[in-house]
Backbone bond lengths (Angstrom), bond angles and torsions (degrees), N, CA, C in turn:
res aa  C-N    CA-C-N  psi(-1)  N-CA   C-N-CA  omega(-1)  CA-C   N-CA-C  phi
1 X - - - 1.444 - - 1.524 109.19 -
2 X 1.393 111.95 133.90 1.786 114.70 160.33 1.027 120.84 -95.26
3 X 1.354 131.06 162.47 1.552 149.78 173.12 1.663 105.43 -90.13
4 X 0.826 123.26 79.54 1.279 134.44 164.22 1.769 121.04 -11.18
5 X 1.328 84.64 -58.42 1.628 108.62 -163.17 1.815 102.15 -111.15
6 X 1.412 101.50 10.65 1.781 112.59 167.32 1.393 99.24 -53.36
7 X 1.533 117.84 148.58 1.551 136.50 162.64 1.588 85.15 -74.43
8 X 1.182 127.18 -68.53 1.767 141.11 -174.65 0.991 143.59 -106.52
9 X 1.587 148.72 102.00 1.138 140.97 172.70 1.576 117.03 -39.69
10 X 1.226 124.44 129.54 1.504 132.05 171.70 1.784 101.96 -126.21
11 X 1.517 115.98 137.59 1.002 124.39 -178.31 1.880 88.73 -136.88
12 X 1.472 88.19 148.93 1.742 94.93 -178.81 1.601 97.70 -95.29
13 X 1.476 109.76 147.73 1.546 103.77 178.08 2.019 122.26 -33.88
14 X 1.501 81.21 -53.88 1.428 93.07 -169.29 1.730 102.80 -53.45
15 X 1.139 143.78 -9.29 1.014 124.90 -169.58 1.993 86.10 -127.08
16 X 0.692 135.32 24.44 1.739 134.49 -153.62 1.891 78.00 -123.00
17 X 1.585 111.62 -72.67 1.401 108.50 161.04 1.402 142.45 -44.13
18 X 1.229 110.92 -1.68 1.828 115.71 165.31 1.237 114.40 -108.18
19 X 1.647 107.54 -9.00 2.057 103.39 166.12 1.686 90.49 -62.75
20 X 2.024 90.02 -57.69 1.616 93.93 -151.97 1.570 106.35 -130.65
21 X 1.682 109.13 98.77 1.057 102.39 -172.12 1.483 153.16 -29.30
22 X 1.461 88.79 -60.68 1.894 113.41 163.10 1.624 110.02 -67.95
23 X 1.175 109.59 -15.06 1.507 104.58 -170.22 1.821 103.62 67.41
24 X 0.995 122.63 34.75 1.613 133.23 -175.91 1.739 94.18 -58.38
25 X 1.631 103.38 -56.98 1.664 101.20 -169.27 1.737 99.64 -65.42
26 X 0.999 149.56 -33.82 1.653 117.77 -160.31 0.633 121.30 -49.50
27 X 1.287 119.32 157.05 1.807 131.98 175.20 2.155 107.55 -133.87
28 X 1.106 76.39 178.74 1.766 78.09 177.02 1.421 108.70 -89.57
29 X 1.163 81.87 126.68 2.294 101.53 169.42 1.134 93.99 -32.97
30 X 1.591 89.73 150.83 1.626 104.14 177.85 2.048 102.21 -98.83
31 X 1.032 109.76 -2.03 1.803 120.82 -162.73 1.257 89.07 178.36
32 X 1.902 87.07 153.97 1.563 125.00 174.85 1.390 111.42 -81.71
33 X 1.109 131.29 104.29 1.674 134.86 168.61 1.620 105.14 -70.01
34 X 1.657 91.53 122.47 1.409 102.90 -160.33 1.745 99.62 -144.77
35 X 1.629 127.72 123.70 1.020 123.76 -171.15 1.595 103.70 -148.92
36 X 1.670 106.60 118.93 1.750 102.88 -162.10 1.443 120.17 49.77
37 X 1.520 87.87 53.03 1.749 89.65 166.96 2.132 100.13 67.45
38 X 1.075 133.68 -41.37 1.582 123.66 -168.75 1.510 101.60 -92.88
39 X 1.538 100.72 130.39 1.413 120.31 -166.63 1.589 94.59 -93.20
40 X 1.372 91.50 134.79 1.689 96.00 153.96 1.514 163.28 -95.96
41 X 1.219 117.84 70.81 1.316 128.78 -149.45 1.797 114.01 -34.95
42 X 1.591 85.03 123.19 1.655 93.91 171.38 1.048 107.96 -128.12
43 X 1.623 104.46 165.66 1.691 120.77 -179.46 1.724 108.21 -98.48
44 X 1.252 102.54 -1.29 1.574 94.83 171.31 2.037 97.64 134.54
45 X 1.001 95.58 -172.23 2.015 111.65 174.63 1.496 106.66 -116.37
46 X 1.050 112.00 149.08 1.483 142.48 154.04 1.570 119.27 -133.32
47 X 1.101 98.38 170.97 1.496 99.09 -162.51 1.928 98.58 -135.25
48 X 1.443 98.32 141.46 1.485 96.20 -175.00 1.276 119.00 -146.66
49 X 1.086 132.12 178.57 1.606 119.85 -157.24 1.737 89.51 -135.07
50 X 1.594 109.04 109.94 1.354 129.33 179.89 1.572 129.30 -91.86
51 X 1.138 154.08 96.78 1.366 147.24 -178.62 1.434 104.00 -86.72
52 X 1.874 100.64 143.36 1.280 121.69 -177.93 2.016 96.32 -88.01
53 X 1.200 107.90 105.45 1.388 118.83 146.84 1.495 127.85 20.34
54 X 1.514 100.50 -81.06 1.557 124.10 -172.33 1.410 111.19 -84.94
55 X 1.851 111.59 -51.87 1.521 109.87 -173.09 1.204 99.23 -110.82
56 X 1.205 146.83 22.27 1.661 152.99 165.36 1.527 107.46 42.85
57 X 1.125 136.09 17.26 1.615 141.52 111.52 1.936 100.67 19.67
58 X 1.250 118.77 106.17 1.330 95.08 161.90 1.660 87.48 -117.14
59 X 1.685 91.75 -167.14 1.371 115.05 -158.26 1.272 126.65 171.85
60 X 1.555 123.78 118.84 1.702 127.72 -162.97 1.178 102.83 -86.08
61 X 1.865 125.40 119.57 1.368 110.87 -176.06 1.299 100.40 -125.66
62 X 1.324 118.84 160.31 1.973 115.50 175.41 1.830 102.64 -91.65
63 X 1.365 110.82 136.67 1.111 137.43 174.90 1.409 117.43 -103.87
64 X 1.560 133.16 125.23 1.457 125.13 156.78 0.949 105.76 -76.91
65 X 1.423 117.17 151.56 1.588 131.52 173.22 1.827 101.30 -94.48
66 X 1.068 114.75 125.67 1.560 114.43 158.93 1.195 122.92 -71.92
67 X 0.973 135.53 155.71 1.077 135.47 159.91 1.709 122.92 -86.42
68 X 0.889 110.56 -33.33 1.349 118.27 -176.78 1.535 108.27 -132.22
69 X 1.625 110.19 152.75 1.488 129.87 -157.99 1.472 94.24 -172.59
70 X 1.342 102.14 145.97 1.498 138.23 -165.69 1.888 99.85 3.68
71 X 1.375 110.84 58.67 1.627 118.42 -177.72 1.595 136.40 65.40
72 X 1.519 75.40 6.97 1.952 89.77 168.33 1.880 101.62 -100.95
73 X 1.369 102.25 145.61 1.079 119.01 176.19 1.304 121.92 -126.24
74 X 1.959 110.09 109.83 1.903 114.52 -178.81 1.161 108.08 -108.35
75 X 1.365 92.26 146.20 1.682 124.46 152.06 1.093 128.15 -102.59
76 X 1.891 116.87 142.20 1.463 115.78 179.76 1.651 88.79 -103.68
């Protein structure tokens, strides 16, 4: 699911690695994702090509990679 009305796409590694396995596409964040003062550690952006469900609409959107998810913490 997307946030429509998100300032930012966030993707958790574990799912950042099933667009793109190796993570070959990341690149470096373009900005620090920052909410109440606590920053959110990322491994960088990739970019991915998303279809809408119902009207199959696709569309290339940029994703942050997290770094961390449910208390595991990755590195590329």
């Amino acid at each position: 699911m997307l946030d429509c009305g998100a300032t930012d796409n966030v993707l958790p590694f574990v799912d950042a690695s099933s667009v793109n396995p190796n993570l070959t596409a990341l690149r470096q964040a373009e900005a620090r994702l920052t909410m109440y003062g606590t920053e959110l550690k990322t491994l960088g952006m990739l970019t991915a090509a998303v279809e809408h469900p119902l009207s199959g609409k696709r569309r290339r959107m940029d994703f942050y990679v997290a770094a961390t998810h449910d208390g595991m913490v990755y590195r590329v």
